[in-house]
C-alpha positions in Angstrom: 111.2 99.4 109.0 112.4 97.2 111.5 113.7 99.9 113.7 110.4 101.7 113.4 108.4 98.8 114.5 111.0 96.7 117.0 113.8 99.4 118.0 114.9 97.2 121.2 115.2 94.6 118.4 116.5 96.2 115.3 119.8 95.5 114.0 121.5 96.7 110.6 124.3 94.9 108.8 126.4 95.4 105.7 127.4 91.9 103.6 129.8 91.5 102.0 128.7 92.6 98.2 127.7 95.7 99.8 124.2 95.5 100.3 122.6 96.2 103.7 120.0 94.7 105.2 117.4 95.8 108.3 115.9 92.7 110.4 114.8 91.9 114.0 116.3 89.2 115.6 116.4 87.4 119.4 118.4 84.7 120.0 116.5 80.9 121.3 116.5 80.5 125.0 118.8 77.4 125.2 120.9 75.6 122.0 117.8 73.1 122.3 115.0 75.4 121.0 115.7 76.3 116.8 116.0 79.9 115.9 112.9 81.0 112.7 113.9 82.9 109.5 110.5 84.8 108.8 110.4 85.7 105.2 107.7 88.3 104.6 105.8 88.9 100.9 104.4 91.3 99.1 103.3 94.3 99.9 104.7 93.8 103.9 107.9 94.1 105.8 109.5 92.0 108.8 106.7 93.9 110.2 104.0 91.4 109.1 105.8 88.9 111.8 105.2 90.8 114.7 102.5 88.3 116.1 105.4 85.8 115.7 108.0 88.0 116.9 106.5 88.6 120.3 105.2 84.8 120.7 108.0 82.5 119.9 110.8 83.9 122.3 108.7 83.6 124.9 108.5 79.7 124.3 112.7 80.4 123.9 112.2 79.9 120.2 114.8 82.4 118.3 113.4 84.8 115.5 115.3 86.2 112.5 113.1 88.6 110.7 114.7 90.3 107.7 113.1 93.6 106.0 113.7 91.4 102.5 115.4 93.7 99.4 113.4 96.4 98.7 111.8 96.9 101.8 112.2 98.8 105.4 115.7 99.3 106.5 117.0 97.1 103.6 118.9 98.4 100.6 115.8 99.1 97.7 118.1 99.0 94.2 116.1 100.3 91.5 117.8 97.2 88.9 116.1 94.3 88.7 118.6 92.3 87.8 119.5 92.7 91.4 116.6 90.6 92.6 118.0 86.9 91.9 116.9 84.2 94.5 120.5 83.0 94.6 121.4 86.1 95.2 119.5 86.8 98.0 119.3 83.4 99.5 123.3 84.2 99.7 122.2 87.1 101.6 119.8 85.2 104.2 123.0 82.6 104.8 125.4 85.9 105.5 122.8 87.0 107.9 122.7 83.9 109.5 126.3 83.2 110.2 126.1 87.5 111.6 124.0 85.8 114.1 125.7 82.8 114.7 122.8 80.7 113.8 124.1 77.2 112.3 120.9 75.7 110.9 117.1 76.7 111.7 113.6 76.4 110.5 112.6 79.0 107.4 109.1 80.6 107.2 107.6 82.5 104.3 104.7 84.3 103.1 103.5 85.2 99.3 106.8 86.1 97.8 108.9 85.5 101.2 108.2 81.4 99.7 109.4 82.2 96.6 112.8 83.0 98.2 112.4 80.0 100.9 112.1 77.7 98.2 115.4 78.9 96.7 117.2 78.0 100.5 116.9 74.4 100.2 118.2 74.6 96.3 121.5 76.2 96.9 121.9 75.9 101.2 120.3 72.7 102.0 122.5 72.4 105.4 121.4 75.2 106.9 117.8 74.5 107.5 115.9 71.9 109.7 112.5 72.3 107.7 110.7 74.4 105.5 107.3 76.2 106.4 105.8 77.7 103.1 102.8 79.7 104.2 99.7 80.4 101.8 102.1 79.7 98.1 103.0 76.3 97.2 106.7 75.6 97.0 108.3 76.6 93.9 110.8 74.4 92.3 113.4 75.5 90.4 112.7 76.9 86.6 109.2 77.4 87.8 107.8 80.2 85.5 104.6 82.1 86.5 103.6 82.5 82.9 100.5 84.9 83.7 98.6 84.5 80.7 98.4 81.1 80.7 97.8 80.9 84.5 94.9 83.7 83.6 93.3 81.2 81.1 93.5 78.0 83.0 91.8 79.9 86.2 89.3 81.6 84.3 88.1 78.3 82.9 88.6 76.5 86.1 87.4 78.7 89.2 85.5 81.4 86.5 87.5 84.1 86.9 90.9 85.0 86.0 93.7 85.0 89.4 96.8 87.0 88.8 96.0 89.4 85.9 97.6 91.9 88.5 100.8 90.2 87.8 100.7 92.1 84.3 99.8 95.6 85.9 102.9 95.1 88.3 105.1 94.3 85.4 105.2 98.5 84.3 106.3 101.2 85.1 103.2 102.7 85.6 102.1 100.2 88.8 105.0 102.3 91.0 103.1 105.6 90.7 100.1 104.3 90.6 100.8 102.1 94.2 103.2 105.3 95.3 100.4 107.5 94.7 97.3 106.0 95.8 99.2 103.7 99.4 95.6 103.6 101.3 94.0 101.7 97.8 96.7 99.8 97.6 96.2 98.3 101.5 92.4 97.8 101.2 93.2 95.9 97.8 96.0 93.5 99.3 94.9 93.6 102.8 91.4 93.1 102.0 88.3 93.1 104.9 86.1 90.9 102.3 88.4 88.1 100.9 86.0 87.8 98.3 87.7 91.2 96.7 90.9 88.9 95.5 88.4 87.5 93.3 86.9 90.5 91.9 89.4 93.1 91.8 92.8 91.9 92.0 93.4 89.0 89.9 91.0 89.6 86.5 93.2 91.4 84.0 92.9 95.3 84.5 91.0 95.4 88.0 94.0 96.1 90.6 95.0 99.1 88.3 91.8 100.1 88.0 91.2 100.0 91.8 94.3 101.6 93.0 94.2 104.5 90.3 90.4 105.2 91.3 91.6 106.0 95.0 89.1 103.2 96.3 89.4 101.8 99.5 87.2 99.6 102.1 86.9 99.3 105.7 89.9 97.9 107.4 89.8 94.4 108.0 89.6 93.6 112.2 93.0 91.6 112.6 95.1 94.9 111.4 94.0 97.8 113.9 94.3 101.5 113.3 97.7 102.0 115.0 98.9 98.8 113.1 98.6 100.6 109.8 100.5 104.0 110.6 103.2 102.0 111.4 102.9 99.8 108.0 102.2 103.4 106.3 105.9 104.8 108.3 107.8 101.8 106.9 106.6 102.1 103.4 107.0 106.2 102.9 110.7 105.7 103.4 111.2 103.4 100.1 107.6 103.4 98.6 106.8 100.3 95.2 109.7 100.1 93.2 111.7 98.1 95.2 108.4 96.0 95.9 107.2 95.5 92.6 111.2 94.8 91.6 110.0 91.3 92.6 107.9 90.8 90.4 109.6 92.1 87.6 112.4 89.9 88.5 110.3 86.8 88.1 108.7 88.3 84.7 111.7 89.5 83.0 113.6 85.4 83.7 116.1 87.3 86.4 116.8 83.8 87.9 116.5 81.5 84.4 120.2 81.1 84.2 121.4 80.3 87.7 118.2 77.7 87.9 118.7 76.2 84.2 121.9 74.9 86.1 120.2 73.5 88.9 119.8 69.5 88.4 116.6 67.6 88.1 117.2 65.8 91.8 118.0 69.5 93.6 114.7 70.3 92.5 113.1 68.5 95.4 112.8 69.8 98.3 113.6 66.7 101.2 113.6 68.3 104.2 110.2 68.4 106.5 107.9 70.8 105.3 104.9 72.3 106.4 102.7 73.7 103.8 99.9 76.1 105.9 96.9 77.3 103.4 93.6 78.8 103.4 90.4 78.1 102.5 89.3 81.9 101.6 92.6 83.0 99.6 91.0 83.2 96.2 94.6 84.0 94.4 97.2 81.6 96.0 94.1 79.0 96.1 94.3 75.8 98.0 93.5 73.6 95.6 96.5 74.7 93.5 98.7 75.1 96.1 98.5 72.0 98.1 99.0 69.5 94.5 102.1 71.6 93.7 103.2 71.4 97.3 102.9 67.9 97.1 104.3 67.3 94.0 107.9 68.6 95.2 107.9 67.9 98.8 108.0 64.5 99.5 108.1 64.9 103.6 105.3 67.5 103.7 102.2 68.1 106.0 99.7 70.4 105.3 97.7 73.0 107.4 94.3 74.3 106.3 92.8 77.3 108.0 89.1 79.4 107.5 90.5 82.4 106.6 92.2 84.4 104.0 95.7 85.3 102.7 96.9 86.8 105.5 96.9 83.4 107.8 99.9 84.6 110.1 97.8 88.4 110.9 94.6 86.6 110.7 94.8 83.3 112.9 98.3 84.4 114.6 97.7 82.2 118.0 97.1 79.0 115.5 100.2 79.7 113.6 102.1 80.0 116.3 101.4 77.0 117.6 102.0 74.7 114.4 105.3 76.5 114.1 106.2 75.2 117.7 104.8 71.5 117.0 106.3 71.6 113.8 109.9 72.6 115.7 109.6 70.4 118.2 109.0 67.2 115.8 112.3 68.5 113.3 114.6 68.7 116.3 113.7 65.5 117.7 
């Protein structure tokens, strides 16, 4: 939660459907430094910015860091139907006219991009530039069809990528994750990046892992103290809400808002900054970076020697691009 892990910079609000939302915010120094919306993924929480939190006020950058639906101090409906990207990119622009912020740079991570990629869709005025991090840009009617995707990896890279995405589509994968939490942060937060490959995304693994109890050492870049906090934010509101996500995207949640969407709103024009790994064996590189491509015409791209974690793992390097990449969109 954001008041667990920032309380001098926690703030609640209520929008106007209803729903309320946790997040950590400072205002930039001056009107000349851009304020970021940090868009955490799965399984995190505004949290998961902290690194980013801390460093970019002190180069007067402002920081928005919402606990996203589902998470923290955020409203966690159990309907999945309440999980659109419209719906919740509405929600990011409400939260950004609460803070008086006009237009700023948006950052995401894993499923925080799925959301980002929905901002320049429907609220393309609001936003300077786009920084997907580790997950290509999704364009509009983008379907993760996970069998297919399971197929084309397993005869391409040799073995399957995101047969988890089947597990988190039941019921079962809330008790399971509810009922084993240390299994499921050695699977996602993994000390060995190599453990994406072999038990997460072949078909069956992650269930099997997390319903075994098994967990590895902690990985150096998220300490001991880190993880009680992490293990605080998600006792309050446990997997449903999480795993809601994913659902969402299963189930075609967003199918009719995006059928309407037309064929030139589906590129994304303003700068972007696409920064991937080399060791993320799920959201791979080489898939990422085509796709990435493909849909955002102004784009750079950022690979870094580590894995999917690249704002925990190489925070100081992050940081920096996010300030170069700032300081060349407000030219």
């Amino acid at each position: 939660m954001a008041s667990i892990a920032f309380p001098t910079l926690a703030k609640k609000a209520t929008l106007a459907d209803g729903t309320t939302y946790g997040y950590v915010t400072v205002a930039p120094a001056s009107a000349s430094k851009p304020t970021f919306l940090l868009l955490h993924g799965y399984p995190s929480s505004s949290y998961d910015w902290r690194h980013q939190i801390e460093a970019l006020p002190k180069s007067g950058y402002g920081v928005l860091a919402p606990d996203l639906l589902g998470y923290g101090d955020t409203d966690k409906p159990g309907d999945v139907g309440c999980y659109r990207m419209k719906t919740m990119a509405g929600h990011m622009i409400e939260l950004l006219d609460i803070e008086k912020v006009q237009s700023c740079i948006a950052v995401g991570h894993d499923w925080g991009v799925g959301l980002l990629s929905r901002l320049p869709t429907y609220h393309t005025d609001r936003f300077l530039g786009i920084v997907p991090i580790s997950v290509s840009y999704l364009e509009p009617g983008f379907v993760l069809d996970a069998d297919a995707f399971n197929d084309m990896t397993e005869n391409a890279f040799g073995y399957a990528a995101y047969g988890y995405w089947k597990w988190h589509n039941t019921e079962e994968a809330v008790k399971d994750c509810d009922e084993n939490p240390a299994s499921v942060f050695s699977l996602f937060y993994p000390t060995d990046p190599e453990l994406f490959k072999t038990d997460l995304g072949p078909v069956g693994k992650a269930a099997a892992f997390v319903t075994s109890g098994q967990t590895t050492a902690s990985p150096s870049w998220y300490s001991t103290d880190e993880q009680a906090v992490r293990s605080k934010i998600f006792d309050k509101g446990g997997y449903r809400g999480p795993l809601n996500w994913y659902k969402a995207a299963t189930r075609g949640v967003n199918s009719a808002d995006e059928a309407e969407v037309p064929p030139e709103k589906k590129l994304c024009l303003l700068p972007t900054l696409l920064i991937i790994s080399e060791l993320d064996y799920v959201a791979r590189a080489d898939m990422q970076i085509p796709r990435t491509k493909e849909w955002c015409p102004n784009l750079r791209v950022k690979t870094l020697d580590c894995g999917h974690w690249i704002q925990l793992e190489r925070p100081a390097v992050v940081n920096a691009l996010l300030e170069e990449f700032a300081a060349e969109v407000c030219k």
